[in-house]
Each structure stands twice: as C-alpha cells, then as structure tokens.
C-alpha positions as a printed NumPy array, in Angstrom:
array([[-19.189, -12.024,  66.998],
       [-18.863, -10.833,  70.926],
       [-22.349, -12.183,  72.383],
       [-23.803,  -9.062,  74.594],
       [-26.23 , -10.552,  77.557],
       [-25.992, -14.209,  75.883],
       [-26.807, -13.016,  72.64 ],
       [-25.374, -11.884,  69.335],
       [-27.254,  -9.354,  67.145],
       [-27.88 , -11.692,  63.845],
       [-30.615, -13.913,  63.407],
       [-30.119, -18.203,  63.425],
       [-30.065, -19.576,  59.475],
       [-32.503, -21.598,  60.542],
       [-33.184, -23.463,  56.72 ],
       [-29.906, -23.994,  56.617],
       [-29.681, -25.673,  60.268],
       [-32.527, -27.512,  59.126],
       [-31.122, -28.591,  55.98 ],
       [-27.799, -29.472,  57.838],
       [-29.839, -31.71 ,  60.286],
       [-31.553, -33.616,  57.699],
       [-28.315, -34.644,  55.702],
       [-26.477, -35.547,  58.469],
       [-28.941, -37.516,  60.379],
       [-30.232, -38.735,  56.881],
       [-26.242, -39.946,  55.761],
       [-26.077, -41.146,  58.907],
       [-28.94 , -43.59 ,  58.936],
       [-28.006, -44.573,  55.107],
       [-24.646, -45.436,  55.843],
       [-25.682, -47.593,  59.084],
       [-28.452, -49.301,  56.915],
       [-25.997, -52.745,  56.201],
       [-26.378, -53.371,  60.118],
       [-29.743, -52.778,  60.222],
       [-30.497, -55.201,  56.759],
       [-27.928, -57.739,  58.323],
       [-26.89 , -58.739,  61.79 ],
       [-26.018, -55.519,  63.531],
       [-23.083, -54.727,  65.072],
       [-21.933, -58.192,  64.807],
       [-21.923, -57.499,  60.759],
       [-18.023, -57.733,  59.682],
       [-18.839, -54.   ,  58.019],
       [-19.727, -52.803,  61.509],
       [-15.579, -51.673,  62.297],
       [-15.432, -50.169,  58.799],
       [-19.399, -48.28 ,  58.643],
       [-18.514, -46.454,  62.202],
       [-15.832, -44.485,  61.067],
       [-17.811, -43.46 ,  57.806],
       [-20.44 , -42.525,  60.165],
       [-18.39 , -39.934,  61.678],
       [-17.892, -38.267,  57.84 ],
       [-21.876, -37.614,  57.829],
       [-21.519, -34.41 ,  59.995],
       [-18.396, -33.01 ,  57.642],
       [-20.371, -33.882,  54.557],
       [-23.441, -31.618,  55.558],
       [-21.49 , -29.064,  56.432],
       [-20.021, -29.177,  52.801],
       [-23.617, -29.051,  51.38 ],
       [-24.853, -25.994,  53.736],
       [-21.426, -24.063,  52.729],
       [-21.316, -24.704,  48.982],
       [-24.77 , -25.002,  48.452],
       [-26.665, -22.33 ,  50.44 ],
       [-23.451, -20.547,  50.888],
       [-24.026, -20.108,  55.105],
       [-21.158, -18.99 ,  56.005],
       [-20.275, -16.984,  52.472],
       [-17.108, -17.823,  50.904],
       [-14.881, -15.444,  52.166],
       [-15.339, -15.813,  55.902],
       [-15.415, -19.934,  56.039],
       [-12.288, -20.735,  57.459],
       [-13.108, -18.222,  60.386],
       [-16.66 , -19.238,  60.779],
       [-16.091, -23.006,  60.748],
       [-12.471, -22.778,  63.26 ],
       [-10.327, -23.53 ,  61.29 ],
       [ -8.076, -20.465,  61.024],
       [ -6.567, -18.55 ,  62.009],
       [ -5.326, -19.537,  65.54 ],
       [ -5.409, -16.75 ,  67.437],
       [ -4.886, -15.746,  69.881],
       [ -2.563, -18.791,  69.594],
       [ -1.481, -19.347,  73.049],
       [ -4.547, -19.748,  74.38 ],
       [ -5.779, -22.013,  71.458],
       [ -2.528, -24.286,  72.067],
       [ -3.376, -24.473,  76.027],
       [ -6.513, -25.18 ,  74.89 ],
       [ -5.511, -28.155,  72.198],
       [ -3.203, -29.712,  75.558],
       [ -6.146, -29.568,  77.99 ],
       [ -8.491, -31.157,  75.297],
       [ -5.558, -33.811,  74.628],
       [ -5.449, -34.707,  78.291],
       [ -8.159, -33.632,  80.71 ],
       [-11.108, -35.853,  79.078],
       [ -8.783, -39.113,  80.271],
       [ -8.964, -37.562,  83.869],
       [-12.512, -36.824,  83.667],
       [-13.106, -40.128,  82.68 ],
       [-10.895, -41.886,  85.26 ],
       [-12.505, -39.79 ,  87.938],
       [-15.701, -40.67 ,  87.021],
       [-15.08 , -44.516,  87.167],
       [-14.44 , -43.672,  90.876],
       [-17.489, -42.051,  91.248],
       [-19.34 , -44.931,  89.304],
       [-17.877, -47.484,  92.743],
       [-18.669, -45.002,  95.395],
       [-22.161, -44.83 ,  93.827],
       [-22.059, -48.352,  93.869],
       [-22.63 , -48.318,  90.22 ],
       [-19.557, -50.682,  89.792],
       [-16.966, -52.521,  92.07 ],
       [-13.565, -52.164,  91.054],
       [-11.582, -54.855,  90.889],
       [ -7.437, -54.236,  91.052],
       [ -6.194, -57.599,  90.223],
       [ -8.088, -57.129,  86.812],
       [ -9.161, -60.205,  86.508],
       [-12.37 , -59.847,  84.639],
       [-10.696, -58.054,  82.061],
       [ -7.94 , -60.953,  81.938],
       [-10.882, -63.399,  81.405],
       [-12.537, -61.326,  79.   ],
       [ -9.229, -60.843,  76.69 ],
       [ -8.434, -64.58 ,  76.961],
       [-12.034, -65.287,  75.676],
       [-11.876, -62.918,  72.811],
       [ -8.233, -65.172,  71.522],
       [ -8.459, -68.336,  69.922],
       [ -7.565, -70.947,  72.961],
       [ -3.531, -71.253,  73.498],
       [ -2.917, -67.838,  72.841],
       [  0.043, -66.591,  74.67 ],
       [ -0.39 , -63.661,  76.818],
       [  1.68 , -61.359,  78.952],
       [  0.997, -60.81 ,  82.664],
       [ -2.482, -59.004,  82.448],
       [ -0.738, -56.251,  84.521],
       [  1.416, -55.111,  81.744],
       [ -1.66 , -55.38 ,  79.03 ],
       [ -3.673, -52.788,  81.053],
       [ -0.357, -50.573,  81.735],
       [  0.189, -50.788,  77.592],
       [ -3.926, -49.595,  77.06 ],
       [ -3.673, -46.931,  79.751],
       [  0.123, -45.264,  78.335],
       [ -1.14 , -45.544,  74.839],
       [ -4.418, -43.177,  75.553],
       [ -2.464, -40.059,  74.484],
       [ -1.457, -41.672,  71.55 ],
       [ -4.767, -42.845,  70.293],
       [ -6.453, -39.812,  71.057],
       [ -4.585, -38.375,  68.43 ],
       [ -5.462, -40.781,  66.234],
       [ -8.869, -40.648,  67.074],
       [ -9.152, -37.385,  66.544],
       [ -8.916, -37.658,  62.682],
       [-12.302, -39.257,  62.61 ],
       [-13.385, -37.241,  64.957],
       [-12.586, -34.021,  62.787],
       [-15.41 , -35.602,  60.532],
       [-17.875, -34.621,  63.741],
       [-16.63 , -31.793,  65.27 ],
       [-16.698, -29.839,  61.506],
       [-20.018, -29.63 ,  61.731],
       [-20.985, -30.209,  65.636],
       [-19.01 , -27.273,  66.968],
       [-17.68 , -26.562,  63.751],
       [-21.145, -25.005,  61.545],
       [-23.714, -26.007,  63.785],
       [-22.87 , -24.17 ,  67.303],
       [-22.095, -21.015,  65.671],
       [-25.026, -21.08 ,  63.559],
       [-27.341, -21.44 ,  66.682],
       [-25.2  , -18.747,  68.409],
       [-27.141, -16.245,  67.704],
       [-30.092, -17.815,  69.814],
       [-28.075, -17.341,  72.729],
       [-24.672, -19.471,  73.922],
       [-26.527, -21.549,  76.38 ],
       [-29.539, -22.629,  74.161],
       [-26.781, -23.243,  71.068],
       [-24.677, -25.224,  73.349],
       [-27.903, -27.175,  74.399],
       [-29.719, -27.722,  71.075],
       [-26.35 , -28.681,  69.449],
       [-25.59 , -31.416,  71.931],
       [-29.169, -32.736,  71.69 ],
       [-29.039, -33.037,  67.851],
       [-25.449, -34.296,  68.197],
       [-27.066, -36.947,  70.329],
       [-30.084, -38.281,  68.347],
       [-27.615, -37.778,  65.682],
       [-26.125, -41.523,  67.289],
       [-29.577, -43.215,  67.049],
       [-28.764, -45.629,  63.82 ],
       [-25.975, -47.137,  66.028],
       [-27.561, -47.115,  69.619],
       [-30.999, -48.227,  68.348],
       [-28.744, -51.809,  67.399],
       [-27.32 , -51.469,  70.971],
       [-23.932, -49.437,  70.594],
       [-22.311, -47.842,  74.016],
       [-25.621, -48.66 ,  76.037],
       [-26.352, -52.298,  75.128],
       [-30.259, -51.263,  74.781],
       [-32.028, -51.396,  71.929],
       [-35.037, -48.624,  72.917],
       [-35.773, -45.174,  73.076],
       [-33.765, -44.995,  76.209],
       [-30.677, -45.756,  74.881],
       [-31.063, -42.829,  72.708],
       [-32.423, -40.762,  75.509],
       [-28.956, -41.398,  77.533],
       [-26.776, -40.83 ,  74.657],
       [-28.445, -37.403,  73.739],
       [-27.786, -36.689,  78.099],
       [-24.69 , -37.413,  77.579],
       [-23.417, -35.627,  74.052],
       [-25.491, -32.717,  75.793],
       [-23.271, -32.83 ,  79.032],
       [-20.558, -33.029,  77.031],
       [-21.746, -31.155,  73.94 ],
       [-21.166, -28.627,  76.326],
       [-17.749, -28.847,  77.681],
       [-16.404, -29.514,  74.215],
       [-18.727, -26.173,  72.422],
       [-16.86 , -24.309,  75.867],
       [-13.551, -25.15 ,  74.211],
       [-14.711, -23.731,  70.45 ],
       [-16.382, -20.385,  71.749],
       [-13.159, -19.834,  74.321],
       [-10.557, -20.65 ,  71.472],
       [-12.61 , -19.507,  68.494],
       [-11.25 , -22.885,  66.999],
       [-12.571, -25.637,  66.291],
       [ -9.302, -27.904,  66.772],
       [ -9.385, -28.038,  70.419],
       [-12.544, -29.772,  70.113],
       [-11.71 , -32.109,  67.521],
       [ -8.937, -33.524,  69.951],
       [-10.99 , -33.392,  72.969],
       [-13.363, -35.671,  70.75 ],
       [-10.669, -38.017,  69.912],
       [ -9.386, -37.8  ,  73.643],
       [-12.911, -38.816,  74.605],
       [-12.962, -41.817,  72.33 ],
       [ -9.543, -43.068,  72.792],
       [-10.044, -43.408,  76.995],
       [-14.079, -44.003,  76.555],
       [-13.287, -48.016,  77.3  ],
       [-11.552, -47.448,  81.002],
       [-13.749, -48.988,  82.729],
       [-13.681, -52.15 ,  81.275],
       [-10.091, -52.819,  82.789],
       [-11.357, -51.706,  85.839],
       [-14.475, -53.781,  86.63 ],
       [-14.987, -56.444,  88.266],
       [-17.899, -57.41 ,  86.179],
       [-19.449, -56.681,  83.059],
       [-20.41 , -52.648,  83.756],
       [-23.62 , -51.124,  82.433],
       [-22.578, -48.333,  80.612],
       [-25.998, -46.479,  81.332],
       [-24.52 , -45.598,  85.014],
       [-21.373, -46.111,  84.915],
       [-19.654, -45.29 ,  81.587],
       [-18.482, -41.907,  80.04 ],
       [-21.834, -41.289,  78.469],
       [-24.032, -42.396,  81.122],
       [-24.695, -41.117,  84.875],
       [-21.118, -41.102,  86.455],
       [-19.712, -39.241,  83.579],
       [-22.52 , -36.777,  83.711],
       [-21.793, -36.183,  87.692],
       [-17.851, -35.521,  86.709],
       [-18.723, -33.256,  83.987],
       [-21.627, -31.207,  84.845],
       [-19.141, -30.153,  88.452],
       [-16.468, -29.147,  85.53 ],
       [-19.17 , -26.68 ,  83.736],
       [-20.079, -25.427,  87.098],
       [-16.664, -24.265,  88.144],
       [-16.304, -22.77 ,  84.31 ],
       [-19.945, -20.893,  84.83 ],
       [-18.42 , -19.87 ,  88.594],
       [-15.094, -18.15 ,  87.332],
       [-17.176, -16.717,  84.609],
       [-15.359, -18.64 ,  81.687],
       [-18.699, -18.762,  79.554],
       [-18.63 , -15.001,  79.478],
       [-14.883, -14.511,  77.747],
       [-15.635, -15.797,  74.525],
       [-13.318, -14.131,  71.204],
       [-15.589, -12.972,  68.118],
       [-16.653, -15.075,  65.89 ],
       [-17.367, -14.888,  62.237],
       [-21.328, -14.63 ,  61.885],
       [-23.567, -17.195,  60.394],
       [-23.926, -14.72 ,  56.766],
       [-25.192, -16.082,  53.795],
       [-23.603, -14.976,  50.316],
       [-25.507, -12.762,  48.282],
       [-24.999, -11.811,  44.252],
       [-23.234,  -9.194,  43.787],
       [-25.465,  -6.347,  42.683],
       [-24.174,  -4.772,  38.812],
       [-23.163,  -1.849,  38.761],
       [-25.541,   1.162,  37.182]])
C-alpha cells in the first residue's frame, strides 16, 4: 500500500506485533540459555547457537502467519517480499548495491574511526599478524600476513552471500513481517520501532559481551543505536524494492565485512566507537540516509500488500 503524507490508511496488528515480539525475543533468549548456564561465548556451542539465533525471527513470523493468519493466506508472499520481483530491475540494482555498498560503508567508516582518533591504523598489519599467530598452535606455518589480509578482504563478496542465508532467518521477520506491519504507523516511526526491537532483540548475546565486549545495559543500548541506524538503511531497501531479498543480502553483506577493522588496527579496537555497530558506523550511515531523505528516496516507495488478517468465510444464505 502507497503511504499518503507518511501514512497508509489501515490500522497496525498490534497483538500480532506483540505476539511476534514475544516469540522471537523469547526463542531467542531460550536458544542462548547454554551460554548463559555455562561459560558464555567461550562455550564450544557458542559457533553453532548463533546461527540458530538468527532462525528466532523466521520462526515468529511462521507463528503470526499460520496462527493469527496476519498477513491472510493469499497475499503472504507479497506481504512478507518474497514475490514477485517487480519491478525487477530495480529490485536487481537493488540486490547489487546491498551485495556491495555495506563493505564501502564499512571501510569508510574505519577511516572515520582514525580521523576521530577512535583508532590508529596500522598498514604493516602487524597486530593482526600477532593476533593470528596467537590464535595457531606454536609452529604453525603462515604466509606473508600481506597476502592473509588480501585473501579476507577479496573473499567479502563471497561470504556475504553466504551470510546471507542466515541472515534470511532475520530479515523474514525484521523487514520481512515486522516493518510492514508497523507501516501503517507511519514509514519513519516503523523504520524506527523495528530497528529498536531488532536491537534489544541481540540482548541474550551482548549481555555475555558479543560485538561490544560489555556486559551492561550499554552494550545493549549501542547495539539497539546501531540496528536502528541501520535498521533503517536496510527497511529503505524493502519499502524501495517491495522485496525483502535486497535486505537479506545487505544483512549478509553487513556480517561478512563487519570484522574490517581488526586487520586494520593497530591495537585491539573498541567496537563501541569504532566498529560497524558503534559510533563511526553510525556517522557513515546516518550521512547515507540523509542524502536518501535529500533526493526524496523515502517518498518513492511501490505498494505493498497490507498487514490483513484472514477472516471465515461467511456461508452463504
């Protein structure tokens, strides 16, 4: 559905965006509970439980569909992205710059993060050399660190591909259900609310230290900043494609290069300023948004199928 002044004319499912919250927050927090009854994200599980994780968001959507039936049967595939692709040049333009503008983004925020003084880069890469030679039983043969970081950096494209079939676990119900079911409420407050619940969504993991390193409320509080920032840009790229695949590898893109700066330093970063997630990455992509709101790209948005709940059918007299 066109939105007219920011708006479209049905009302938010709010039980069943409710309902959708709970299960995925509540999977969420069942699946990470192993780390919490063990050691963490030291627990061998850890590598395995992450990925599941990323299901939670997919499996609520499932219940909210087939359960309360929001959307109804027959216009699911439209209301949830995933066909049909039209108008399908602009969704394909849309899938490239999702495979391979989040990389830049993130790149150009590392060099933000050292003119900040956030970080100090360090060429030679020999912090990251140190830090792979530690991580290998002693002996190990290595090549030149040079050609390591080359290999991580070319491969990027590649794994964000592969990332994104975990991340289609997310993005089903992130931009998927849950942005078009808040649409309704307006685009900006659906792109908002969705990014903060996409955010505290993460708390299991970032309450045992994962991305941020802390162990507080304020590691949550950055990660829901940054899903929101970024929440954002990737609910831009569902309402302009009326898909939800550009998002999914935008996702995956996101993942695959989220670890650049770690060649890069010349010290141990903290992610809070200087990664993705935290500060830098919020400078880089809030100046993207702003040149999208500028050229008016929030205001050419396809229809959508609207958040409608089945009904029985009535019997005939």
């Amino acid at each position: 559905m066109t939105a007219v002044g920011g708006r479209t004319s049905r009302a938010v499912p709010w039980a069943a965006v409710i309902v959708f919250v709970v299960v995925a927050c509540g999977l969420a927090w069942l699946v990470a509970l192993p780390l919490w009854l063990g050691d963490g994200l030291a627990e061998p599980v850890a590598g395995l439980l992450l990925p599941v994780m990323m299901l939670t968001p997919a499996a609520a959507t499932l219940v909210v569909a087939l359960v309360m039936r929001v959307p109804s049967r027959g216009e699911r595939a439209r209301f949830l992205g995933l066909w049909p692709l039209r108008p399908a040049r602009r969704v394909v333009w849309l899938m490239v710059a999702a495979w391979l503008v989040p990389p830049a983004l993130i790149a150009l925020g590392i060099l933000v993060s050292a003119a900040l003084g956030f970080v100090r880069l360090d060429l030679t890469f020999g912090a990251f050399a140190t830090e792979l030679r530690d991580a290998l039983p002693p002996g190990t043969p290595l090549p030149p660190v040079e050609v390591v970081v080359v290999a991580q950096v070319a491969m990027i494209p590649i794994a964000a591909l592969v990332n994104a079939v975990p991340a289609f676990g997310e993005e089903l119900g992130w931009r998927g259900w849950l942005l078009p079911a808040l649409r309704p409420c307006g685009t900006w407050p659906a792109l908002i609310l969705s990014g903060a619940i996409w955010g505290v969504w993460h708390s299991p993991v970032i309450l045992l230290g994962y991305n941020f390193g802390r162990t507080d409320v304020s590691g949550v509080l950055l990660m829901t900043g940054g899903c929101v920032v970024w929440g954002i840009l990737l609910g831009w790229l569902r309402l302009r494609s009326a898909s939800v695949w550009p998002a999914v590898i935008a996702h995956g893109s996101l993942n695959a290069a989220g670890g650049l700066i770690v060649l890069f330093a010349a010290a141990k970063p903290d992610l809070a300023l200087a990664g993705p997630l935290g500060i830098a990455g919020w400078i880089v992509v809030v100046a993207v948004i702003a040149v999208l709101v500028v050229t008016g790209q929030f205001r050419r948005q396809p229809e959508l199928a609207p958040p409608r709940a089945a009904h029985p059918a009535t019997p005939s007299p």
